[in-house]
PyMOL Python script that loads the backbone (N, CA, C, O; Angstrom):
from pymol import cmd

cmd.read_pdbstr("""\
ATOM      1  N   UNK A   1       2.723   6.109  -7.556  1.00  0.00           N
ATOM      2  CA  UNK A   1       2.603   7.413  -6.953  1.00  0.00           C
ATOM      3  C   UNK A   1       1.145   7.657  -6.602  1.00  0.00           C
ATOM      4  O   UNK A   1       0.262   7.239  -7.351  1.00  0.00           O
ATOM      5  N   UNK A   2       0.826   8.415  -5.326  1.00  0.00           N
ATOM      6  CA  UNK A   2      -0.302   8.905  -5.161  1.00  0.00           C
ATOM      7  C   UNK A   2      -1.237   9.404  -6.303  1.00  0.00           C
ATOM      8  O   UNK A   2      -1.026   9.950  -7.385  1.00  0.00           O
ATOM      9  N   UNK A   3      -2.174   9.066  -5.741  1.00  0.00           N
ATOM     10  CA  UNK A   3      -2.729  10.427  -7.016  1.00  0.00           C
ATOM     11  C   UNK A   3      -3.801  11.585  -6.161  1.00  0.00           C
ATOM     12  O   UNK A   3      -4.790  11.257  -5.506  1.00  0.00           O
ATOM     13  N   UNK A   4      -3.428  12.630  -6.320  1.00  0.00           N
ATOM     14  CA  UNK A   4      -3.720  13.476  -5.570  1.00  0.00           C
ATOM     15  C   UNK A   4      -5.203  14.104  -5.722  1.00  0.00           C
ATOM     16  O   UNK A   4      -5.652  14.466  -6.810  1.00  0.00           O
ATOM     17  N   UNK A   5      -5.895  14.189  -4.523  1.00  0.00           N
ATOM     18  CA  UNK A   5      -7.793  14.504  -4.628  1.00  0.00           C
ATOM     19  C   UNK A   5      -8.070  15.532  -3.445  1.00  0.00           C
ATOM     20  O   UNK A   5      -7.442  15.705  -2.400  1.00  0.00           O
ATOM     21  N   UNK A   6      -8.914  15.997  -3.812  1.00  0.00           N
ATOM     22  CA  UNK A   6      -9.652  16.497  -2.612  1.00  0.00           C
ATOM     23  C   UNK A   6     -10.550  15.881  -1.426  1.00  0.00           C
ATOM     24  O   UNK A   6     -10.699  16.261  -0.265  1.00  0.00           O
ATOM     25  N   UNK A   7     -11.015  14.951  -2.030  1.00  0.00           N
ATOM     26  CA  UNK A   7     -11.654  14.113  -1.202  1.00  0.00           C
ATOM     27  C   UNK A   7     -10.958  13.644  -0.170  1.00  0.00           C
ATOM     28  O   UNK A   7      -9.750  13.407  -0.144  1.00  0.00           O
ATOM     29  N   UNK A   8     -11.633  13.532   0.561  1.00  0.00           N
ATOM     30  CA  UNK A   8     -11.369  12.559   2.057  1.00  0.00           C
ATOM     31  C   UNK A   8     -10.908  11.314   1.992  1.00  0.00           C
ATOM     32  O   UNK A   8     -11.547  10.744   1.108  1.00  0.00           O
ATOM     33  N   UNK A   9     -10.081  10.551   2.501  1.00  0.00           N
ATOM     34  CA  UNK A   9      -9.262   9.861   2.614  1.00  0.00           C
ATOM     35  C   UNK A   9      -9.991   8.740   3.776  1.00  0.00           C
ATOM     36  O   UNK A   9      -9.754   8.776   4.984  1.00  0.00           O
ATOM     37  N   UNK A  10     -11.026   7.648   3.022  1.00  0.00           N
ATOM     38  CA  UNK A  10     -11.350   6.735   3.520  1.00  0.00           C
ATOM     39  C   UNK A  10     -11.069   5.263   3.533  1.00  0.00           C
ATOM     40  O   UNK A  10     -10.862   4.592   2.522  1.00  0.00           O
ATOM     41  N   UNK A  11     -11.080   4.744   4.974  1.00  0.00           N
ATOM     42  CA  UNK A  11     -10.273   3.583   5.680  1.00  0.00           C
ATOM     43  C   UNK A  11     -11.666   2.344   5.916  1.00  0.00           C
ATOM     44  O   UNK A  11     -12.268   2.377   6.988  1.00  0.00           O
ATOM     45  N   UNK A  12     -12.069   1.320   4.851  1.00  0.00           N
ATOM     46  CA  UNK A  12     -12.467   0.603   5.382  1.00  0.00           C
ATOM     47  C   UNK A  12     -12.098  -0.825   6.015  1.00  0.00           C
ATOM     48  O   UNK A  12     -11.665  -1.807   5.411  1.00  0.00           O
ATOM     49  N   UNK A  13     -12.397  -0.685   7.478  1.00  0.00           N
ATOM     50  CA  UNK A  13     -11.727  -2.214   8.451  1.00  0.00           C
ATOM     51  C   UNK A  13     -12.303  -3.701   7.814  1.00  0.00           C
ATOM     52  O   UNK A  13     -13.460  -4.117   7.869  1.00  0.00           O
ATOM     53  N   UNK A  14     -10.968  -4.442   7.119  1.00  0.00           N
ATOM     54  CA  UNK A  14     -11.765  -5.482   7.533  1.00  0.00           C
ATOM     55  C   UNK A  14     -11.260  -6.344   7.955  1.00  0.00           C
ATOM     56  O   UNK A  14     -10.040  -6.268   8.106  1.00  0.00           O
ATOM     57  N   UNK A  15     -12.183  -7.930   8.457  1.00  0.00           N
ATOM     58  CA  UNK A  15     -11.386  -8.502   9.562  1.00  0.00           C
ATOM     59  C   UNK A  15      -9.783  -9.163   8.851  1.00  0.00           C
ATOM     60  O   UNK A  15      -9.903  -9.888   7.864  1.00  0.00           O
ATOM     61  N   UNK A  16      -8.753  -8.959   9.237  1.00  0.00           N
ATOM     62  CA  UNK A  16      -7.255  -9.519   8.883  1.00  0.00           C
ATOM     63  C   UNK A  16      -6.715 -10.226   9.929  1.00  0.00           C
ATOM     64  O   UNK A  16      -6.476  -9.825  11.068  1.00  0.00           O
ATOM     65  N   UNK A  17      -6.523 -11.441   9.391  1.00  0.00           N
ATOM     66  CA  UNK A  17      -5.457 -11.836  10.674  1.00  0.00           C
ATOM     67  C   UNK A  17      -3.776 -11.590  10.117  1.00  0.00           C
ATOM     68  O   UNK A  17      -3.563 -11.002   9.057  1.00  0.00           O
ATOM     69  N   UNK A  18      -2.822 -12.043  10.853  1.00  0.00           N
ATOM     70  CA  UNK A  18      -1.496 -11.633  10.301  1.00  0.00           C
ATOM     71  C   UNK A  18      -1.376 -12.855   9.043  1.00  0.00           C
ATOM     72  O   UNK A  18      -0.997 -12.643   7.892  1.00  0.00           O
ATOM     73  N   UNK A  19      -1.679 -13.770   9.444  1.00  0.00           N
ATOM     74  CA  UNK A  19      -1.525 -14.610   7.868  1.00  0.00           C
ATOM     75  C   UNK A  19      -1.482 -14.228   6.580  1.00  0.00           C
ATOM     76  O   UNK A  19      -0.708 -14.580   5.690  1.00  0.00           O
ATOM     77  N   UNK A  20      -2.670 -13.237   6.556  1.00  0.00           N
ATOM     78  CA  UNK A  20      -3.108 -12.696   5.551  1.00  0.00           C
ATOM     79  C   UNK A  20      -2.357 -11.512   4.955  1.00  0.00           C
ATOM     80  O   UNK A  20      -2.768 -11.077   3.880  1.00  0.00           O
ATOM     81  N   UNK A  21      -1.006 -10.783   5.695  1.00  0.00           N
ATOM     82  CA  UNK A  21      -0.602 -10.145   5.473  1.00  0.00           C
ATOM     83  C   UNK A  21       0.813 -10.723   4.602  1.00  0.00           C
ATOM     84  O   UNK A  21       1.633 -11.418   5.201  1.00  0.00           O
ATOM     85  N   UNK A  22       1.030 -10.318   2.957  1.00  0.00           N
ATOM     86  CA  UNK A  22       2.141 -11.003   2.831  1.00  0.00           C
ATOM     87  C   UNK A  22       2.654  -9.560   2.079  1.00  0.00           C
ATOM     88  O   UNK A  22       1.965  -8.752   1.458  1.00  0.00           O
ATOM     89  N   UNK A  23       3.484  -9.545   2.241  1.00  0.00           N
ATOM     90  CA  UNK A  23       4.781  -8.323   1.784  1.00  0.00           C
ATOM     91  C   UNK A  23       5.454  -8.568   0.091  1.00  0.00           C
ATOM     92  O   UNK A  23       5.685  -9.575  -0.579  1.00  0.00           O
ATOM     93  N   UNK A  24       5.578  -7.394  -0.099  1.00  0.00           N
ATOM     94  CA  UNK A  24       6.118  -7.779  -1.708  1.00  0.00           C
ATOM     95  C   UNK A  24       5.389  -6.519  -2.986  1.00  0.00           C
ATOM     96  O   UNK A  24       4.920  -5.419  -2.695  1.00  0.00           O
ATOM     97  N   UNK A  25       5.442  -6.808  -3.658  1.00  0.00           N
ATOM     98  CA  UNK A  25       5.189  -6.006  -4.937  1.00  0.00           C
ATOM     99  C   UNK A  25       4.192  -6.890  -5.832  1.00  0.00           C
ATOM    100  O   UNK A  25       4.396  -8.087  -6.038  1.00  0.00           O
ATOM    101  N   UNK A  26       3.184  -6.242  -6.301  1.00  0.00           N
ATOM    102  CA  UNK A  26       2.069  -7.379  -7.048  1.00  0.00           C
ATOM    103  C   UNK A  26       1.037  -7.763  -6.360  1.00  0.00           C
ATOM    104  O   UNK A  26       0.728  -7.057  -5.400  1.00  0.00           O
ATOM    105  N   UNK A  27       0.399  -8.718  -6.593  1.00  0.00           N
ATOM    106  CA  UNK A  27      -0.450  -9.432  -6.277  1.00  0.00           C
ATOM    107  C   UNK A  27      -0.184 -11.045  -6.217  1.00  0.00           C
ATOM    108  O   UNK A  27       0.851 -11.421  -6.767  1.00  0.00           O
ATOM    109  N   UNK A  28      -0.785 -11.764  -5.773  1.00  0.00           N
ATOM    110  CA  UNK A  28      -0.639 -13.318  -6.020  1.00  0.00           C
ATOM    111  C   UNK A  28      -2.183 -13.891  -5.692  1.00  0.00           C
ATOM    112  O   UNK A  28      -3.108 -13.336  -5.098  1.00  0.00           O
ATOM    113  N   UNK A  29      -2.099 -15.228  -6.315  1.00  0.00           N
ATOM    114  CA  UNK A  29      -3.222 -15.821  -6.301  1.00  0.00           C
ATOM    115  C   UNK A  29      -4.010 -16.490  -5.388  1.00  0.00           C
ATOM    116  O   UNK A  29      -3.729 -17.672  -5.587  1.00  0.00           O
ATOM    117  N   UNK A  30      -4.614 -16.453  -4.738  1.00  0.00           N
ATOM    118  CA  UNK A  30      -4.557 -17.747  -3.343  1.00  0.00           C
ATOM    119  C   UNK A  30      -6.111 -18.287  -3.559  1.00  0.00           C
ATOM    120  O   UNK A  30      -6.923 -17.584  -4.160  1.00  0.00           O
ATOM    121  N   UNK A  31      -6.453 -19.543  -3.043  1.00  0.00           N
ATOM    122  CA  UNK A  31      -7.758 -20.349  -2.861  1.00  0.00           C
ATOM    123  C   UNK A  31      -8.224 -20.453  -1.648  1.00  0.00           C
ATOM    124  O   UNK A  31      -7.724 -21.141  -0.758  1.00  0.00           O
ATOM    125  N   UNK A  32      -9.767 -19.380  -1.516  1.00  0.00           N
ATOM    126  CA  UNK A  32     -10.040 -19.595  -0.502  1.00  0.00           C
ATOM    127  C   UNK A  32     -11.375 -19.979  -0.391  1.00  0.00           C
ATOM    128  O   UNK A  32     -12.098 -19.189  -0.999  1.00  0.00           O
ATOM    129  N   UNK A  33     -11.989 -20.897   0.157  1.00  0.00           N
ATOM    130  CA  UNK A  33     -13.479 -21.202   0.580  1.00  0.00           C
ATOM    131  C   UNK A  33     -13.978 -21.763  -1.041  1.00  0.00           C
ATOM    132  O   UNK A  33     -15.112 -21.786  -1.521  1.00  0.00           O
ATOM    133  N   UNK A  34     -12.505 -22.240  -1.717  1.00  0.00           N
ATOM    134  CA  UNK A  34     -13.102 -22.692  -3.271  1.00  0.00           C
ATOM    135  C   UNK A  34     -12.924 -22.207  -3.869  1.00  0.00           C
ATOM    136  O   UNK A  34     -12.943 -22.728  -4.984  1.00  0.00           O
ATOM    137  N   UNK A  35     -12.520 -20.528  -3.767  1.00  0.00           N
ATOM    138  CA  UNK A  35     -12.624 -19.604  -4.757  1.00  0.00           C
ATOM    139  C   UNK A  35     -11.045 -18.864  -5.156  1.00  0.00           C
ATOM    140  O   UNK A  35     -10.536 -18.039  -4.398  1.00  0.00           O
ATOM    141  N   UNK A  36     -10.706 -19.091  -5.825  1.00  0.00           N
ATOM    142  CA  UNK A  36      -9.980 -18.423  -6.298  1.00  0.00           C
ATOM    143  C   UNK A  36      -9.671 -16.858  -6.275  1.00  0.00           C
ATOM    144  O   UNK A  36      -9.879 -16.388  -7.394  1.00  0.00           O
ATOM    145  N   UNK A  37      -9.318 -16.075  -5.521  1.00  0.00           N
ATOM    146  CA  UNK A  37      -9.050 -15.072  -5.270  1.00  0.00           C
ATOM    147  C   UNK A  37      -7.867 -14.319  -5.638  1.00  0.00           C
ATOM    148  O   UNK A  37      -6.912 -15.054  -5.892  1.00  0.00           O
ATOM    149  N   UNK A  38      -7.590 -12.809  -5.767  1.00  0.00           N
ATOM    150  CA  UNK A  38      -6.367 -11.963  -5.963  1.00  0.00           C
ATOM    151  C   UNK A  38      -6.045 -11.639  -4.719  1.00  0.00           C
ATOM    152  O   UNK A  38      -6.961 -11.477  -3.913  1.00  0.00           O
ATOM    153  N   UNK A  39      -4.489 -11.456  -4.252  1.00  0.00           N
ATOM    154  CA  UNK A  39      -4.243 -11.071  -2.493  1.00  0.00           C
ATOM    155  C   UNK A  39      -3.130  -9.703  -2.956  1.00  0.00           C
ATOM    156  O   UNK A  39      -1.921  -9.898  -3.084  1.00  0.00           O
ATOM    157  N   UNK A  40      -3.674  -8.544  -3.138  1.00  0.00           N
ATOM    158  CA  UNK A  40      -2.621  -7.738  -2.951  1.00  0.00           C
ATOM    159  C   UNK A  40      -1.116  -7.691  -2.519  1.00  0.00           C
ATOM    160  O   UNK A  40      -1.147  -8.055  -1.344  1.00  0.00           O
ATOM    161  N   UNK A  41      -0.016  -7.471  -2.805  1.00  0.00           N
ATOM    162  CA  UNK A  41       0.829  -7.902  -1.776  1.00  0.00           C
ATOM    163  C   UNK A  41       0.843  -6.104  -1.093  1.00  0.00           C
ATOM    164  O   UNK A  41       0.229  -5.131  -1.531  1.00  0.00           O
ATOM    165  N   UNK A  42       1.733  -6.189   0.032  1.00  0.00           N
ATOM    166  CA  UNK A  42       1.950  -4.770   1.158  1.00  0.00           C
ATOM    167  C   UNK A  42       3.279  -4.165   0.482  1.00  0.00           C
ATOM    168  O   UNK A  42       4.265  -4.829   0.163  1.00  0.00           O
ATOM    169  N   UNK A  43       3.126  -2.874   0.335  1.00  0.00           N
ATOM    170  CA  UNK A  43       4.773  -2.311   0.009  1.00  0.00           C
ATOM    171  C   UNK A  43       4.450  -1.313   0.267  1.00  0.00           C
ATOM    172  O   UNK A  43       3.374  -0.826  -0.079  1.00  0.00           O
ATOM    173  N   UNK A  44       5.392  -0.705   1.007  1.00  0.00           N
ATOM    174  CA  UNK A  44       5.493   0.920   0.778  1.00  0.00           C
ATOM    175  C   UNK A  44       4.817   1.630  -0.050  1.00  0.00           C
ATOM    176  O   UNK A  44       4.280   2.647   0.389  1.00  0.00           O
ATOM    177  N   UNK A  45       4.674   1.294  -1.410  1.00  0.00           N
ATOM    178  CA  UNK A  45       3.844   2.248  -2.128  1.00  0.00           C
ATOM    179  C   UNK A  45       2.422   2.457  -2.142  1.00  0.00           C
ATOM    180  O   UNK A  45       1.758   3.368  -2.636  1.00  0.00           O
ATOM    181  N   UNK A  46       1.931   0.949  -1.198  1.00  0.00           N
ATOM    182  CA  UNK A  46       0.529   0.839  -1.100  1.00  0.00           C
ATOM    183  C   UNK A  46      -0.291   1.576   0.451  1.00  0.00           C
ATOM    184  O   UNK A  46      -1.453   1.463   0.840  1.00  0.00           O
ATOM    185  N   UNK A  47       0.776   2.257   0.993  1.00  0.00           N
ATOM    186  CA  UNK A  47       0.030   2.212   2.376  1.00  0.00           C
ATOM    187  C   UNK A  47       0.511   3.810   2.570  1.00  0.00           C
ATOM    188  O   UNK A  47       1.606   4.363   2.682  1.00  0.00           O
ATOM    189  N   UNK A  48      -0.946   4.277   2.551  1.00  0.00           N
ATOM    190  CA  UNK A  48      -1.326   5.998   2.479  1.00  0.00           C
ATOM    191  C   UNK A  48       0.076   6.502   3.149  1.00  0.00           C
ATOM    192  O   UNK A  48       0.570   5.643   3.880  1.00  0.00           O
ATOM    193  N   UNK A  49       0.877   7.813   3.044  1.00  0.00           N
ATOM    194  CA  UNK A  49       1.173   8.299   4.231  1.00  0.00           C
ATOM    195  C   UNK A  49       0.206   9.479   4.577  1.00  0.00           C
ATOM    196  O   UNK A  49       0.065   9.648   5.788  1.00  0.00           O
ATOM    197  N   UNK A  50      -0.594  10.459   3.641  1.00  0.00           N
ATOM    198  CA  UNK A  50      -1.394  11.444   3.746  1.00  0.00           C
ATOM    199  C   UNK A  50      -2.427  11.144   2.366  1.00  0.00           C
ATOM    200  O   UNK A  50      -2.449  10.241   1.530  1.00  0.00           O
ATOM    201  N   UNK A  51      -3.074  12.107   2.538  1.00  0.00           N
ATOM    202  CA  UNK A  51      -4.069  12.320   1.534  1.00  0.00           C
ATOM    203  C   UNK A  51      -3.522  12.060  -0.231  1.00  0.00           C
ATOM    204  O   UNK A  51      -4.211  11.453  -1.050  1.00  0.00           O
ATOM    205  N   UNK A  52      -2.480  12.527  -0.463  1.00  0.00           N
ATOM    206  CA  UNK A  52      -1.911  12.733  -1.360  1.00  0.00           C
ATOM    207  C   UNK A  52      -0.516  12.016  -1.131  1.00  0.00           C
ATOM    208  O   UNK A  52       0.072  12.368  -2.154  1.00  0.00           O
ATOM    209  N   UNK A  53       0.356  11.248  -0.441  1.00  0.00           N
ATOM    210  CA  UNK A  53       1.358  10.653  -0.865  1.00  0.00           C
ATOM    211  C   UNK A  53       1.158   9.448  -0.260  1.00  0.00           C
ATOM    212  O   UNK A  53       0.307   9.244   0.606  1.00  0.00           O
ATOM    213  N   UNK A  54       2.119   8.439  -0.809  1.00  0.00           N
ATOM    214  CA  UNK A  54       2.392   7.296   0.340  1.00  0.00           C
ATOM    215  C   UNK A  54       3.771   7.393   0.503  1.00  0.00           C
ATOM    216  O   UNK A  54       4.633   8.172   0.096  1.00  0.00           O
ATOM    217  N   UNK A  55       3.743   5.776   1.643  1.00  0.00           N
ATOM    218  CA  UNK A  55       4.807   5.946   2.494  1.00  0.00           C
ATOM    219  C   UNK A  55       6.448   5.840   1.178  1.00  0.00           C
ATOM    220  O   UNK A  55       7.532   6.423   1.208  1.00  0.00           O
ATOM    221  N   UNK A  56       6.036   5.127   0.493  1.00  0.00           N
ATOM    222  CA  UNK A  56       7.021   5.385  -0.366  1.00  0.00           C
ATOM    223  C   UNK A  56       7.582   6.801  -1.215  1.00  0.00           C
ATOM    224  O   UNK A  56       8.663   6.839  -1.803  1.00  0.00           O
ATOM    225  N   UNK A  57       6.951   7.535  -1.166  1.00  0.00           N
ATOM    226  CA  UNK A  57       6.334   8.957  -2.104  1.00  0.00           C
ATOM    227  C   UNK A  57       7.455   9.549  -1.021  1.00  0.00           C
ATOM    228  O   UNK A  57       8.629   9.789  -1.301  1.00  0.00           O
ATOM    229  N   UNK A  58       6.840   9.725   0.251  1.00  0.00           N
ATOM    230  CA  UNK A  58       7.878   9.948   1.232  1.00  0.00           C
ATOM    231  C   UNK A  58       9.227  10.090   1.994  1.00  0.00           C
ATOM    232  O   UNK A  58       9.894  10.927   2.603  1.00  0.00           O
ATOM    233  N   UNK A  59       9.247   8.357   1.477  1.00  0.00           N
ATOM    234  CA  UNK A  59      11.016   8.179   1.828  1.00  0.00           C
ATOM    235  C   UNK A  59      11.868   8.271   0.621  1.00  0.00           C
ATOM    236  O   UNK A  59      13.070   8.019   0.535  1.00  0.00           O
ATOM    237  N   UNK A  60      10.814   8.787  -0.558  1.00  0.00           N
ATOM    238  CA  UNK A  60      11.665   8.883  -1.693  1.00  0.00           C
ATOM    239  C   UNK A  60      12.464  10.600  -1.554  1.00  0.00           C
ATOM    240  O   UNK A  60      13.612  11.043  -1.578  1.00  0.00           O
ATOM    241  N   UNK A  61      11.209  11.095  -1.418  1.00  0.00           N
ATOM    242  CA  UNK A  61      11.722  12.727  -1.062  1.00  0.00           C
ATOM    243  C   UNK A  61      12.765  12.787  -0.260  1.00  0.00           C
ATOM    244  O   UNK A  61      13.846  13.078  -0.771  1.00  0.00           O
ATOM    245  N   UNK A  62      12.675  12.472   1.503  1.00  0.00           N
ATOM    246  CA  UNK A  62      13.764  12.205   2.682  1.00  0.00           C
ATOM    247  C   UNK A  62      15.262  11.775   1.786  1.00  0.00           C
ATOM    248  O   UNK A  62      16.206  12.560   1.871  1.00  0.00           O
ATOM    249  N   UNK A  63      15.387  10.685   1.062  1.00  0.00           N
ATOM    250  CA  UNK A  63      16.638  10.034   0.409  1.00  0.00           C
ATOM    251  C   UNK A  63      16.668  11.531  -0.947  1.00  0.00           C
ATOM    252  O   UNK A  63      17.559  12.379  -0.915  1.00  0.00           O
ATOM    253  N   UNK A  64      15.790  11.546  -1.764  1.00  0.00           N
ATOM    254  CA  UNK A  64      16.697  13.291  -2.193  1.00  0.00           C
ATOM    255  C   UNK A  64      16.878  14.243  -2.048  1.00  0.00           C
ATOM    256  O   UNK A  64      17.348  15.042  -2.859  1.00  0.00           O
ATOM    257  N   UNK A  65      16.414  14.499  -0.501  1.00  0.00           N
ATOM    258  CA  UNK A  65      16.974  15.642   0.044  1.00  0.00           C
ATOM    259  C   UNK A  65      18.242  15.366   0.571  1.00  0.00           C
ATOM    260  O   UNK A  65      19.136  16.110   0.167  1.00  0.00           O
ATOM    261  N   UNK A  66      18.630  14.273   1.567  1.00  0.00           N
ATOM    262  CA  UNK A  66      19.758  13.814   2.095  1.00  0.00           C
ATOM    263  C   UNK A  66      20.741  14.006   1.081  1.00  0.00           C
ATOM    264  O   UNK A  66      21.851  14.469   1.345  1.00  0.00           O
ATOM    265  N   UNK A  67      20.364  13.652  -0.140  1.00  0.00           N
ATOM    266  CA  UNK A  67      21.868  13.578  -1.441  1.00  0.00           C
ATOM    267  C   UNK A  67      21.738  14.625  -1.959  1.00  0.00           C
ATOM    268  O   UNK A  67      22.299  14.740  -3.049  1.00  0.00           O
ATOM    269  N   UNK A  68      20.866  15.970  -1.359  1.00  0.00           N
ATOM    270  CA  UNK A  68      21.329  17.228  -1.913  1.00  0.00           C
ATOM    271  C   UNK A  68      20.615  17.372  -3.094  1.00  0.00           C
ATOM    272  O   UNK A  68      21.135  18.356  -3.620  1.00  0.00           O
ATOM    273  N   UNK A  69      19.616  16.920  -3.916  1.00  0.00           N
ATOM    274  CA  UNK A  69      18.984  16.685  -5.038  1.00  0.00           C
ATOM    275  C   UNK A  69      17.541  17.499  -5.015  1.00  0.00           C
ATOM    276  O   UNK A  69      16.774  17.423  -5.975  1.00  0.00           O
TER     277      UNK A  69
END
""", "prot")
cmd.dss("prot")
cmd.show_as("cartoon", "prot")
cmd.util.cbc("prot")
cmd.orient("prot")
């Protein structure tokens, strides 16, 4: 779950190609340039939708409103 701030909601770019993008829950290990590195994986819960929720936070609400909850 989010965790909710006042602060501003900052985006730093860096260079990605699509390779680098792998989907899932966790992290995994990968070797790069020698080094042993951590690679985030992408999920719904990791990718802002606002200041205070993500995209998962989101479609969780949408699915309990739909069931009346």
């Amino acid at each position: 779950m989010a965790t909710e701030t006042d602060e501003p909601l900052v985006f730093t770019r860096q260079v990605l190609g699509a390779e680098d993008i792998i989907f899932g829950f966790g992290s995994v290990a990968q070797i790069r340039e020698g080094e042993n590195v951590s690679i985030s994986l992408v999920n719904s819960s990791v990718i802002p939708y606002d200041s205070t929720r993500s995209i998962k936070d989101v479609l969780d609400e949408l699915l309990l409103a739909q069931a009346g909850t």
